[in-house]
C-alpha positions as CSV (number, residue, x, y, z in Angstrom):
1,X,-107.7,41.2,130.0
2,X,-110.4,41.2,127.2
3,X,-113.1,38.1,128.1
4,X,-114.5,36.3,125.3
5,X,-117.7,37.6,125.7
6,X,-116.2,40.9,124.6
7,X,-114.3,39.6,121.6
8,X,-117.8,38.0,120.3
9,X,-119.7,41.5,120.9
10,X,-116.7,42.9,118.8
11,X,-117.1,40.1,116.8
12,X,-121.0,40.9,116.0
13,X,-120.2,44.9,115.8
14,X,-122.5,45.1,119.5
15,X,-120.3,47.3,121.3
16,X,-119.9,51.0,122.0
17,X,-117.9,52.5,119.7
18,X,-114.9,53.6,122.0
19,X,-115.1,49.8,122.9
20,X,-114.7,49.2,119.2
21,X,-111.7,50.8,118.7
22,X,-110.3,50.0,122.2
23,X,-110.1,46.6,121.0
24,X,-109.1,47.4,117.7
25,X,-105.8,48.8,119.0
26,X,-105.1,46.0,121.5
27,X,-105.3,43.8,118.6
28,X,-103.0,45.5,116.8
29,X,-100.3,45.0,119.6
30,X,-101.4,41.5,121.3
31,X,-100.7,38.7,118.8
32,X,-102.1,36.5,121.6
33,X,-105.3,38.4,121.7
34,X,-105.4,38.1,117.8
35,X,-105.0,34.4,117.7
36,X,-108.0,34.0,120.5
37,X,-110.0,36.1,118.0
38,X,-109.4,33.8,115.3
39,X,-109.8,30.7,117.1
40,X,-113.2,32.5,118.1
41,X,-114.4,33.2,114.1
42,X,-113.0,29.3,113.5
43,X,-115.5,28.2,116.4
44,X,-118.0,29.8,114.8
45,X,-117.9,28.6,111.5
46,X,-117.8,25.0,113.0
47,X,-120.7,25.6,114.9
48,X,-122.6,27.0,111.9
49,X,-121.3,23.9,109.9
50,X,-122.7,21.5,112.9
51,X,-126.4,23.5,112.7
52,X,-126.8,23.0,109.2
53,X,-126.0,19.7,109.5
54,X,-128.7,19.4,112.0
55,X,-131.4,21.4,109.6
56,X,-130.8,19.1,107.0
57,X,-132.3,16.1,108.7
58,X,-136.0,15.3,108.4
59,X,-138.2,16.9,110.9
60,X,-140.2,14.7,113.0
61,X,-143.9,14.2,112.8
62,X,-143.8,15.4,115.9
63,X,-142.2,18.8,116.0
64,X,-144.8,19.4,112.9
65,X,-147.5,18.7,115.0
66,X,-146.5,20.8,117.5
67,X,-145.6,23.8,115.4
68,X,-149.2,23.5,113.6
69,X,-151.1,23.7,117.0
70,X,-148.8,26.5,118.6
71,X,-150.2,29.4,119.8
72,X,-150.7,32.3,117.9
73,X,-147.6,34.9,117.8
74,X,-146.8,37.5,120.8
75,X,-145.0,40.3,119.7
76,X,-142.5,41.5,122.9
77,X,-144.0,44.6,124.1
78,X,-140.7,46.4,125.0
79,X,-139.2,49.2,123.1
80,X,-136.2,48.0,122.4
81,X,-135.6,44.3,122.3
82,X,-131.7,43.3,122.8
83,X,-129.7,42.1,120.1
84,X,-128.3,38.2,120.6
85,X,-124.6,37.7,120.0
86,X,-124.1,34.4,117.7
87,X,-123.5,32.0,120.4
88,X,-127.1,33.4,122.3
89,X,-128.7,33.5,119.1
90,X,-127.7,29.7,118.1
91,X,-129.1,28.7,121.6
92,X,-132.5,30.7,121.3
93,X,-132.7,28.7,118.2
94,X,-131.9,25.2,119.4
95,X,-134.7,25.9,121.9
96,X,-137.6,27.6,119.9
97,X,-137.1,24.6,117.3
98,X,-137.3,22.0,120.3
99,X,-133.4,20.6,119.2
100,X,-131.4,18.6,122.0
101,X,-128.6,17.2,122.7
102,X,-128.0,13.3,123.1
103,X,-131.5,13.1,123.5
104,X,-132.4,14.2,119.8
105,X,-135.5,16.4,119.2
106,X,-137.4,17.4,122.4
107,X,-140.6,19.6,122.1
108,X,-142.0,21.2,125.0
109,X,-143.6,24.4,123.5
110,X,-146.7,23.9,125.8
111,X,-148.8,27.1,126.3
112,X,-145.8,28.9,126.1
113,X,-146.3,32.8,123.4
114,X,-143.8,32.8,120.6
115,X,-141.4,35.8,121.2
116,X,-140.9,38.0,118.2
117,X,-136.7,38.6,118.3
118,X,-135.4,41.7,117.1
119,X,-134.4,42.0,113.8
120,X,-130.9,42.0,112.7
121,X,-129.2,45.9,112.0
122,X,-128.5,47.9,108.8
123,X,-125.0,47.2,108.6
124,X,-125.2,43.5,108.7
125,X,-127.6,43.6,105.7
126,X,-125.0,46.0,103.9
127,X,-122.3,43.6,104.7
128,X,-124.1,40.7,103.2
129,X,-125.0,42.8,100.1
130,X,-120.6,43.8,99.4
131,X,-120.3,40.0,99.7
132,X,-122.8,39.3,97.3
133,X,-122.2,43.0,94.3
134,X,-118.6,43.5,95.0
135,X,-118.1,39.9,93.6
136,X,-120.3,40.7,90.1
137,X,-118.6,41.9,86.9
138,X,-120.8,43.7,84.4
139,X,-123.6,43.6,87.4
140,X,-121.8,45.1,89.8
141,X,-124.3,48.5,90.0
142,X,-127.8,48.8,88.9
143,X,-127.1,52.7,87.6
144,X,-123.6,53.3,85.6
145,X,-121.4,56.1,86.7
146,X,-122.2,57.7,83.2
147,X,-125.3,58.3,84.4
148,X,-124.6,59.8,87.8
149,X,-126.8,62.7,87.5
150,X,-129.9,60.7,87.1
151,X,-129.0,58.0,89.8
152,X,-128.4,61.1,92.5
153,X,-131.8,62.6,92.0
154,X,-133.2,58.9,92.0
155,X,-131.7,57.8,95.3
156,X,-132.1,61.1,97.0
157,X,-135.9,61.3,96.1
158,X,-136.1,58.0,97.3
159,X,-134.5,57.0,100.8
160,X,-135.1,60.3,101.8
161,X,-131.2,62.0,102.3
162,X,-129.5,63.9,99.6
163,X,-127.1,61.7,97.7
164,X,-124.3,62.9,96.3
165,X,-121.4,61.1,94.5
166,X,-118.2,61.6,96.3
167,X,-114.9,62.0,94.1
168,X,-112.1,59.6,95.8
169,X,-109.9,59.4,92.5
170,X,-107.5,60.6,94.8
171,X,-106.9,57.3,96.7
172,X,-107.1,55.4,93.5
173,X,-111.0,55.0,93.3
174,X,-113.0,55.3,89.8
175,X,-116.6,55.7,90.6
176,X,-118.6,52.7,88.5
177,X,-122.0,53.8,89.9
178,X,-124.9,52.5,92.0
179,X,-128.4,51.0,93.1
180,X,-131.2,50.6,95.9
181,X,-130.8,48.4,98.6
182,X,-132.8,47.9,101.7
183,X,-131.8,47.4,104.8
184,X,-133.5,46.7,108.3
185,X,-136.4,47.2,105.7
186,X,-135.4,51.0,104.6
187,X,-134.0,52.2,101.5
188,X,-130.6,52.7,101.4
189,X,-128.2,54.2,98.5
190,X,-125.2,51.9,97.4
191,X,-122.3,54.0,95.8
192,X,-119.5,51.4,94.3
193,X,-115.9,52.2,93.5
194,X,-113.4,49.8,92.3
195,X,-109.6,50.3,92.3
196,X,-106.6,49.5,89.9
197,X,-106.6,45.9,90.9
198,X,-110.3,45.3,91.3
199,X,-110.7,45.7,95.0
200,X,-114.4,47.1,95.5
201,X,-115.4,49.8,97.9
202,X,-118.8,51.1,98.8
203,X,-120.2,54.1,100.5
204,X,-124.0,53.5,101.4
205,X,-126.3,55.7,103.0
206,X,-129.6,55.4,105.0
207,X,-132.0,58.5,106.2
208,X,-131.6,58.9,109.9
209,X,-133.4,61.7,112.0
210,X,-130.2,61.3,114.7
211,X,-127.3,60.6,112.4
212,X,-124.4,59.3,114.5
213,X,-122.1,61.8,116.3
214,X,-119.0,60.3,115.4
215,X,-116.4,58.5,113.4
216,X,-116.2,54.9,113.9
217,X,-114.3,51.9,112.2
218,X,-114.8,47.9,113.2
219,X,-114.9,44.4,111.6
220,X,-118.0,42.2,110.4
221,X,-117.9,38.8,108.7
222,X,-113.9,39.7,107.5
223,X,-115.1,43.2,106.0
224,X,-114.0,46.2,107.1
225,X,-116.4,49.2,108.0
226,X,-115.9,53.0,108.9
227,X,-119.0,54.5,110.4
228,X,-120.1,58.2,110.3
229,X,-123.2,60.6,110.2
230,X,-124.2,64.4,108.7
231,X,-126.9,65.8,107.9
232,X,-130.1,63.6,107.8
233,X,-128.6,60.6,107.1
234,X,-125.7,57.5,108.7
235,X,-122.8,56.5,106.5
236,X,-121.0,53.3,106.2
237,X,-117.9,52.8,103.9
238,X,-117.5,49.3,103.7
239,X,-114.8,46.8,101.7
240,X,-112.1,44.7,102.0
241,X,-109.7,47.2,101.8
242,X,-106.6,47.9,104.8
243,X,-108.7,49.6,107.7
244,X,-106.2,52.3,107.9
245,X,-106.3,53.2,104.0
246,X,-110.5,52.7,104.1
247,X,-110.5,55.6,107.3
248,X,-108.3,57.5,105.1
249,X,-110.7,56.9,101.9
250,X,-113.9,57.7,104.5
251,X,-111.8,61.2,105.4
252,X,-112.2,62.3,101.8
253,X,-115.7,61.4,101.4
254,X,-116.6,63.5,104.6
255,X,-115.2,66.6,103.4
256,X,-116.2,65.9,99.7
């Protein structure tokens, strides 16, 4: 029995891996299991509706005060501060912004540090970026593929990790070219490649001194990701493509 807990780690990409695909494959065979991890994703979308709500009313003289007289910010001296899920991280933020429940806005910051949270990983930052390129026409890269000389020697001078333009013609990929992004606030290279009927695929790269070990696929926000590292650097294929073809597309790009 997979708890709920799990299916929202799998949910945020949190778990290990072999957890990953462990889940992967039960959900491929339990339509039970599938239907509690849509009714999961429909939760949170109504939850993220119901907090937006709740930030568009006017903030209280109040919380304002108290906000302008808090103390000044603690960083968490640890060196490696956990990630929250989305249900932990909608609570920590009811609570830091003082927001209850029947009773309305309570503030009770007192003397209490404010806790630095840990920043959000690389993949969820390339995720939001497909959502946002893969949906451009004439803007979809920053570099065209006619120029793909000049945009490898840019990107590999700059985040650090030799870039080099895979050719994936053979699964029905044209190359259309590429640009900068950061992510978890490091350069990263964006690769684009669009198919016969306008699906978008992207293979980004970020310099990494321990590149991953081994192969990985999993889901985030409805988008599909296969995982891998070599060299000095991690890889993420990313799109909306069938997982199985996108592993099959990420094989090719490996031994390319």
């Amino acid at each position: 029995m997979i708890e709920d807990e799990r299916l929202s780690a799998f949910l945020d990409g949190e778990l290990p891996d072999t957890e990953m695909r462990e889940i992967e494959a039960a959900l491929d065979k339990d339509g039970d299991l599938r239907a509690r991890l849509e009714a999961l994703v429909a939760a949170t979308a109504v939850g993220v509706e119901a907090f937006d709500a709740i930030a568009k009313e006017p903030v209280p003289r109040g919380l304002i005060e108290a906000i302008e007289t808090a103390p000044e910010l603690v960083v968490a001296n640890v060196n490696a501060a956990p990630r929250f899920g989305w249900l932990a991280a909608s609570v920590a933020a009811l609570a830091l912004l003082g927001v209850g429940g029947v009773s309305g806005y309570v503030v009770g910051l007192g003397d209490a540090p404010v806790v630095e949270v840990a920043s959000r990983g690389w993949l969820d930052d390339i995720a939001d970026y497909h959502r946002v390129y893969a949906a451009q026409g004439r803007h979809l890269v920053e570099v065209a593929a006619s120029d793909q000389a000049h945009l490898e020697t840019w990107l590999t001078a700059t985040i650090g990790a030799e870039v080099r333009v895979p050719d994936l013609s053979a699964h029905g990929l044209s190359f259309e070219g590429g640009r900068l992004l950061v992510a978890a606030s490091r350069p990263v290279a964006q690769l684009m490649y669009r198919d016969a009927q306008g699906s978008v695929v992207a293979l980004c790269l970020i310099q990494s001194d321990t590149p991953n070990t081994e192969v990985a696929s999993r889901m985030l926000g409805g988008l599909n990701l296969v995982t891998w590292g070599a060299a000095d650097a991690n890889y993420v294929l990313i799109g909306e493509t069938d997982l199985d073809r996108l592993r099959k597309i990420a094989d090719a790009a490996i031994e390319a």
